[in-house]
C-alpha positions in Angstrom: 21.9 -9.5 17.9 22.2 -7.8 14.8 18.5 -7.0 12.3 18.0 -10.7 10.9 18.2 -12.0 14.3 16.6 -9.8 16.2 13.4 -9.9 13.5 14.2 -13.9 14.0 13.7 -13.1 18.1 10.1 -11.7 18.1 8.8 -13.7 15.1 9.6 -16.7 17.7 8.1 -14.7 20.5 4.5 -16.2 20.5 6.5 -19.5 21.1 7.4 -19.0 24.5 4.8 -16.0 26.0 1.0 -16.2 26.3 -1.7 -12.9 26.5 -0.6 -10.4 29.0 -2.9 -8.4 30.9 -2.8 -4.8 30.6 -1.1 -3.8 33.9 1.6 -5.7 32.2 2.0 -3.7 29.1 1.9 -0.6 31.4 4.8 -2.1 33.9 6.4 -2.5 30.7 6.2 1.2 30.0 7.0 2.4 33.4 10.2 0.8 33.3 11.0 2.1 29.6 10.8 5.4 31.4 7.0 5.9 29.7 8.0 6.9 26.3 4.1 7.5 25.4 4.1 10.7 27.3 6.0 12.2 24.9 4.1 13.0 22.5 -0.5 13.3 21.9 -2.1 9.9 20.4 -4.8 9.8 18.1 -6.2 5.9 19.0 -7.8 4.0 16.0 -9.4 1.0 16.4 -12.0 -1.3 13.9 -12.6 -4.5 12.0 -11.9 -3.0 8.7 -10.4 0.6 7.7 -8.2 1.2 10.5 -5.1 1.8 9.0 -6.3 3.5 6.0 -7.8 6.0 8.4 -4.5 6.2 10.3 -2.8 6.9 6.6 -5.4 9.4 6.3 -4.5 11.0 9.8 -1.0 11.0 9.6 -0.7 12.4 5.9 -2.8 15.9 6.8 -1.1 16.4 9.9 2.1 16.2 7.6 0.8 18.8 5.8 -0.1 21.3 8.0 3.1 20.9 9.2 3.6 18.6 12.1 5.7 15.7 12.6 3.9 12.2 13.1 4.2 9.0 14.1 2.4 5.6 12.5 1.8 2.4 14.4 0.2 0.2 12.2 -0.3 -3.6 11.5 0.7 -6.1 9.7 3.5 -5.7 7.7 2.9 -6.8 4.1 6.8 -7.4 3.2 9.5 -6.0 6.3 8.3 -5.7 9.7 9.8 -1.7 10.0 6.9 -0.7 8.1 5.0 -1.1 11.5 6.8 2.0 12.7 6.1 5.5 10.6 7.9 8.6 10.9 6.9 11.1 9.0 5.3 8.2 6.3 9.1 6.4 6.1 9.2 3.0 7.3 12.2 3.5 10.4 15.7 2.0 9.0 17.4 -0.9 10.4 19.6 0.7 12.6 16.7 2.6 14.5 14.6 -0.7 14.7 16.8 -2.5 16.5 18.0 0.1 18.7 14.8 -0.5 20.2 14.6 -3.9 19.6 17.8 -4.2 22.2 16.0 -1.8 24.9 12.9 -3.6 25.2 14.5 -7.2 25.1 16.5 -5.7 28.1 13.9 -4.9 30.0 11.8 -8.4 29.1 14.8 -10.5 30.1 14.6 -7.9 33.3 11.0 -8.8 33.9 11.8 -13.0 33.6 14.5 -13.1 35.4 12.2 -11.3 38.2 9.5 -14.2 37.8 7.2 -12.0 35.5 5.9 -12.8 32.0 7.7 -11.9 28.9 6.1 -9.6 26.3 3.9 -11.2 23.5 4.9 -10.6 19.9 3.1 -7.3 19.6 3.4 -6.0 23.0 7.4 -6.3 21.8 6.4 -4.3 18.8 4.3 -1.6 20.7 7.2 -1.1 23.0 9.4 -0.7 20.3 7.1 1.6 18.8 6.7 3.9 21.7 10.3 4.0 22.1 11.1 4.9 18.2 8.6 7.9 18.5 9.5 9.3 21.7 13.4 9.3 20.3 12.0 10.9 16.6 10.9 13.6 18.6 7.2 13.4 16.8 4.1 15.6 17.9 1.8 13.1 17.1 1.1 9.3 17.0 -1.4 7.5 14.7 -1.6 4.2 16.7 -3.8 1.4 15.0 -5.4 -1.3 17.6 -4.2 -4.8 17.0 -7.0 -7.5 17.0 -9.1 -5.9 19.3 -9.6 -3.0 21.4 -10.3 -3.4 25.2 -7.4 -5.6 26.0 -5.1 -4.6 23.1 -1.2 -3.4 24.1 -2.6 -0.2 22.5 -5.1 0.4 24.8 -2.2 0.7 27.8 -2.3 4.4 26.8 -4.3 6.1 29.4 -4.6 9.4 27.9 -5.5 9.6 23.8 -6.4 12.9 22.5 -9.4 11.0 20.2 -10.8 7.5 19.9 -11.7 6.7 16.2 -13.8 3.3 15.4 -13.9 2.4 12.2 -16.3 -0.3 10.1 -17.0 -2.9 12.8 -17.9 -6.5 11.4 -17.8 -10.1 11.5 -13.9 -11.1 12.0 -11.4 -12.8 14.7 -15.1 -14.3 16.2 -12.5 -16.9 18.1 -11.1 -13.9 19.8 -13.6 -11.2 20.1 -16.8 -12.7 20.2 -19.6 -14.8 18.3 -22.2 -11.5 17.6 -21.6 -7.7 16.1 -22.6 -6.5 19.4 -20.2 -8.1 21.4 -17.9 -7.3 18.1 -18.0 -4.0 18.5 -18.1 -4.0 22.8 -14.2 -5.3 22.3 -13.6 -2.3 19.6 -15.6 0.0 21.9 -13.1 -0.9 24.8 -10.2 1.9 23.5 -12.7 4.6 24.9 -11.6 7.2 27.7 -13.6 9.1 29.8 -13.7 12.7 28.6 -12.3 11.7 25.5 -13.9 12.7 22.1 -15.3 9.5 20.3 -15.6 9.6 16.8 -17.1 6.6 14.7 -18.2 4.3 12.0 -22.3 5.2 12.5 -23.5 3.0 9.4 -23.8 -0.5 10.9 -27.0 0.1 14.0 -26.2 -2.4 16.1 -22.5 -1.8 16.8 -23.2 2.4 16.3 -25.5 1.5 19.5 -22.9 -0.7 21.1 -20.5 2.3 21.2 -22.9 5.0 21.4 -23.9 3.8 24.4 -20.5 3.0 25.8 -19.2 6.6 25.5 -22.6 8.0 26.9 -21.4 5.6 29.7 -18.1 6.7 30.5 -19.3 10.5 29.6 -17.2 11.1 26.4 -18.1 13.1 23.5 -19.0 11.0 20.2 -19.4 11.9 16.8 -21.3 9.9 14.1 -19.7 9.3 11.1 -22.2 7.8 8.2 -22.3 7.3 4.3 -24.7 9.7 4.1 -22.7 12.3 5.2 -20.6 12.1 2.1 -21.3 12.6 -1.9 -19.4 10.8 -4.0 -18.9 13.5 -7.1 -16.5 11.3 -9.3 -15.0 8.1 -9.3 -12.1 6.5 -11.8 -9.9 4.2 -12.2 -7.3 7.4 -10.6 -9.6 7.8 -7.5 -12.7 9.5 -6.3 -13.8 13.7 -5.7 -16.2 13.5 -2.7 -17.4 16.4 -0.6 -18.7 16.4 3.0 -22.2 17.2 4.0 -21.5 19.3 7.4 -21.6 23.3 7.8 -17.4 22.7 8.7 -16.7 21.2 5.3 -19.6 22.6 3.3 -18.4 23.5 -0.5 -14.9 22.0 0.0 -14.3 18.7 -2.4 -12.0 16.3 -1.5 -9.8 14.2 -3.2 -8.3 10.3 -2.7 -5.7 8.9 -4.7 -7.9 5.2 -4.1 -10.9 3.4 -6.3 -12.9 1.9 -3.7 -15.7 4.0 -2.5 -15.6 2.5 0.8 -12.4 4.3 0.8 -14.7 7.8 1.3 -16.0 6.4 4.9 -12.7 5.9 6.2 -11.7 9.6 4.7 -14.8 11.2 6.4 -13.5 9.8 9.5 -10.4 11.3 9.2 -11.7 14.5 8.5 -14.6 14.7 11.1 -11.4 13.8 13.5 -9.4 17.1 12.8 -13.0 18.5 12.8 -13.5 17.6 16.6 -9.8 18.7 17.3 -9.3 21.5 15.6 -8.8 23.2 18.1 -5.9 21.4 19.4 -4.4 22.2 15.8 -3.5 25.0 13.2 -4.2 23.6 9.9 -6.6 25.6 6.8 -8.7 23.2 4.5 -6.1 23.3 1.9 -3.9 21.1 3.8 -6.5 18.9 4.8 -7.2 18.8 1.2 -3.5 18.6 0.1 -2.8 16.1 2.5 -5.7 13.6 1.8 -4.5 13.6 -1.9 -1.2 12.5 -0.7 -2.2 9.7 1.1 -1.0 6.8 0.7 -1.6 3.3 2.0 -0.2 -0.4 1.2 -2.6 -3.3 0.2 -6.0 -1.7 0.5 -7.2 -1.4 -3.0 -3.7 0.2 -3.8 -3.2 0.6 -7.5 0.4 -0.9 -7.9 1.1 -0.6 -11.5 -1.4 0.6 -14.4 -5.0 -1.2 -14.2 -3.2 -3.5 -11.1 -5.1 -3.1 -8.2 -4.0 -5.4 -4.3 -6.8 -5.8 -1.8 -6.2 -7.7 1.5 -9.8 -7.9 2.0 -10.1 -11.4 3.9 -13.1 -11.3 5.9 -16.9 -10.9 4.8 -17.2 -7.0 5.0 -13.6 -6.6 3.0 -15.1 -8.7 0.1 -18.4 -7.3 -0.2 -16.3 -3.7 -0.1 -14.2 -5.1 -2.8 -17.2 -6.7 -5.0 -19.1 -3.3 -4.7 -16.2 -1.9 -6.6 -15.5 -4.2 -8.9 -19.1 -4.1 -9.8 -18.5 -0.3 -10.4 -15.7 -1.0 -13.3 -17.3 -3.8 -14.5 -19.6 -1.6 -16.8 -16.3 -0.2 -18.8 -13.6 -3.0 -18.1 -13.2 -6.6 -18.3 -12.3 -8.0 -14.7 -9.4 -10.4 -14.3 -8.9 -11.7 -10.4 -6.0 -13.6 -8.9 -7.1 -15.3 -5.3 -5.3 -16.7 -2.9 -6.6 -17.5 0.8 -5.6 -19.0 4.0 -7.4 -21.9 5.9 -9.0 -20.4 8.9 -10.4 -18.1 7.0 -14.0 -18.5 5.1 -13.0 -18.7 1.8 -15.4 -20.6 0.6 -18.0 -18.0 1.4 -15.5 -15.3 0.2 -15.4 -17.1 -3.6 -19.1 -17.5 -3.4 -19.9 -14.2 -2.5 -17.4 -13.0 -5.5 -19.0 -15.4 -8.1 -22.4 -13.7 -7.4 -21.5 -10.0 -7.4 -19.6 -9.8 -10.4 -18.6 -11.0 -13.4 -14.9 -12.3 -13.9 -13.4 -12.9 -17.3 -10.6 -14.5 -15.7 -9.4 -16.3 -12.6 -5.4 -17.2 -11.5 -5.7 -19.1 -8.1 -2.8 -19.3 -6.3 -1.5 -20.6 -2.7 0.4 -18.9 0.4 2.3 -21.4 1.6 2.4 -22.3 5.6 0.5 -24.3 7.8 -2.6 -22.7 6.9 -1.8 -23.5 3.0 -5.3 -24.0 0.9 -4.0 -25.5 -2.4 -4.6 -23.5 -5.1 -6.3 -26.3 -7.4 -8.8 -26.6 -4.3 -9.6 -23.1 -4.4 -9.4 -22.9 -8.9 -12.4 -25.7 -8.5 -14.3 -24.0 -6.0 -14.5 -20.9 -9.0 -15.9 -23.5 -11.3 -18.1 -24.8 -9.0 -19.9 -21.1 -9.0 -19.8 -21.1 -13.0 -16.5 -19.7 -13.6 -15.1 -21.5 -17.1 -11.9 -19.6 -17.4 -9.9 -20.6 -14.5 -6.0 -21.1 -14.2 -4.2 -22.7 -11.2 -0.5 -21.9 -10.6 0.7 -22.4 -6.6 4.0 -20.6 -7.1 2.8 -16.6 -6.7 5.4 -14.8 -8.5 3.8 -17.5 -12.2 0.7 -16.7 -11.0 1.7 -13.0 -11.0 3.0 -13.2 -14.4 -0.5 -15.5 -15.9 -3.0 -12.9 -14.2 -1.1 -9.8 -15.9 -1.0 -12.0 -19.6 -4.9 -12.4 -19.2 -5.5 -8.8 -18.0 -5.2 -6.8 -21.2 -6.3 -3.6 -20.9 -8.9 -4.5 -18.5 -8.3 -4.7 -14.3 -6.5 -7.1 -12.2 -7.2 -7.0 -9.2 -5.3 -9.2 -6.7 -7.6 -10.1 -3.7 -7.8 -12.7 -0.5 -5.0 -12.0 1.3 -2.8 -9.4 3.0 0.0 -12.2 2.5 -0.8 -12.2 -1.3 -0.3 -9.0 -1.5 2.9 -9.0 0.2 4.3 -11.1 -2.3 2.6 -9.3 -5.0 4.3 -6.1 -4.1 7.8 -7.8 -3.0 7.3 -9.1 -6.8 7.1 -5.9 -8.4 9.9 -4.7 -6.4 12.4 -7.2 -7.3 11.4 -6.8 -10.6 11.6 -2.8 -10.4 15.8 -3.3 -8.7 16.1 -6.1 -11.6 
């Protein structure tokens, strides 16, 4: 098969393979010749701020000098920018080197009677095989939807669990309460191994607190009040870190959102609890915290354009709470798009009431979980917004949002698949 066909392959995947167990992802590594055991795996799992804290990861241990791996989820425009090394999306040619291995071994495992590998057990396999042969020190490795039965969690011997903001999201799938929320995230955690979390939400803190206690492993809480916000513009925030480690030290990230700072904090109380494990000075935690970089979470993408793929209820309140911030100085343009099984209603009503928007573009991601964009243009009416535009083709939409902007913010929000074609957008625009 050659790229196109073997991206075509494991997009069809879910088609013909249900959930695997565990035991199955692990079969699937011993016969790979268990690639994960190659290099030390930093495990992050979460509702919201995974991958940022993974970007976060990866970017100081860059800096101080060591080469890293990033498995991270979804894509927002080709499906290599699952696999990291060294903060490069892998190139064709590697992707489907390992693309070719691990269909090998699944047609291996049917022809035996066994079950194929789901669509991200492929990509996890593909993963672990693209590090091992990078020759990286270290892996970043974001949880899928959950934690205790994710592919992820097939690695038996993480040097740190990370949990990040646990919420309300994927209830079908993970369960109907925060508790039992955050007992799925809590399900990445070893025995022995060092726990470090998102301490700010009491009932799923207690949920994991109580699991590490359980299987003896060291936790660390992570909460707001450990930080201080010391600035914040539209080109990021200064924060420092209220601990005797990073006392005095002020920290920069190249993002707006000040929920941005948690998932930092993480980060840094990570390489706090490992630093032993680790050379690095403060200045390349510092340096490399600067540098990071991370695709569709509040990610400024041209001046005063700002993409958010916040799409459940604690991603919208996190992007409201800084749009509230700019408000004060800027006028606020938004362009929304959303798909059906998620709670957009909700979402636009809990926009409508936290901030005021001069201008609205609606638009639609076409699919089977299409919501029309004049459906969603009338449900910002219906809250009292007057200046509303509809245009279901994204790239007009795209165009109408940046005309209304001014020299206020856009900001782009609803959908990691918006931003996708936001991005691809400016891209083909940039080549143009």
């Amino acid at each position: 098969m050659n790229y196109n066909e073997a991206v075509a392959y494991i997009d069809e995947t879910p088609k013909f393979t249900t959930k695997n167990s565990l035991e199955h992802t692990r079969e699937c590594l011993r016969r790979l010749g268990n690639p994960q055991e190659a290099f030390r795996v930093i495990h992050v799992a979460g509702t919201n701020g995974k991958g940022s804290t993974c970007a976060f990861l990866t970017s100081m241990l860059r800096e101080a000098g060591y080469s890293c791996g990033l498995f991270t989820s979804p894509h927002l425009i080709e499906i290599n920018e699952r696999f990291q090394i060294n903060e490069v999306p892998v190139d064709n040619e590697i992707f489907l080197a390992a693309f070719h291995r691990v269909k090998e071994m699944a047609d291996e495992l049917v022809a035996q009677g066994s079950h194929h590998p789901t669509y991200f057990e492929m990509l996890f396999l593909m993963g672990m095989l693209i590090f091992k042969e990078a020759g990286v020190d270290y892996v970043t490795l974001e949880t899928g939807l959950g934690g205790r039965l994710d592919a992820t969690t097939s690695i038996e011997n993480p040097m740190a669990c990370v949990i990040t903001s646990i919420s309300m999201d994927h209830m079908e799938y993970l369960g109907n309460s925060l508790e039992e929320i955050a007992s799925e995230k809590a399900g990445i955690i070893v025995p022995g191994v060092p726990v470090i979390f998102d301490g700010n939400h009491g009932a799923a803190a207690e949920v994991v607190r109580k699991k590490a206690q359980e299987l003896g492993s060291p936790f660390y809480e992570v909460c707001e009040a450990d930080c201080e916000i010391l600035r914040n513009t539209r080109d990021g925030i200064d924060f420092s870190m209220k601990n005797g480690y990073y006392e005095k030290n002020i920290f920069s990230i190249p993002f707006v959102a000040r929920y941005q700072v948690m998932n930092a904090a993480l980060a840094l109380k990570t390489m706090e609890v490992m630093r032993e494990q680790f050379s690095f000075t403060t200045r390349q935690l510092q340096m490399g915290m600067a540098q990071t970089r991370w695709q569709g979470r509040m990610e400024t993408v041209l001046p005063g354009v700002i993409v958010d793929g916040a799409h459940n209820e604690d991603g919208v309140f996190r992007f409201v709470e800084t749009a509230r911030y700019f408000q004060e100085e800027s006028k606020i343009t938004l362009l929304f798009s959303a798909v059906s099984d998620k709670d957009y209603k909700d979402m636009i009503r809990t926009i409508c009431q936290g901030i005021h928007l001069d201008q609205v573009v609606t638009t639609q991601i076409d699919g089977y979980r299409v919501v029309p964009a004049q459906e969603l243009a009338q449900l910002f009416r219906d809250c009292g917004c007057s200046d509303v535009i509809a245009e279901p083709e994204i790239p007009k939409a795209f165009v109408q949002a940046r005309k209304k902007q001014g020299d206020g913010l856009l900001f782009c929000v609803g959908s990691l698949y918006l931003v996708g074609e936001i991005k691809d957008e400016i891209r083909r625009q940039t080549d143009d």
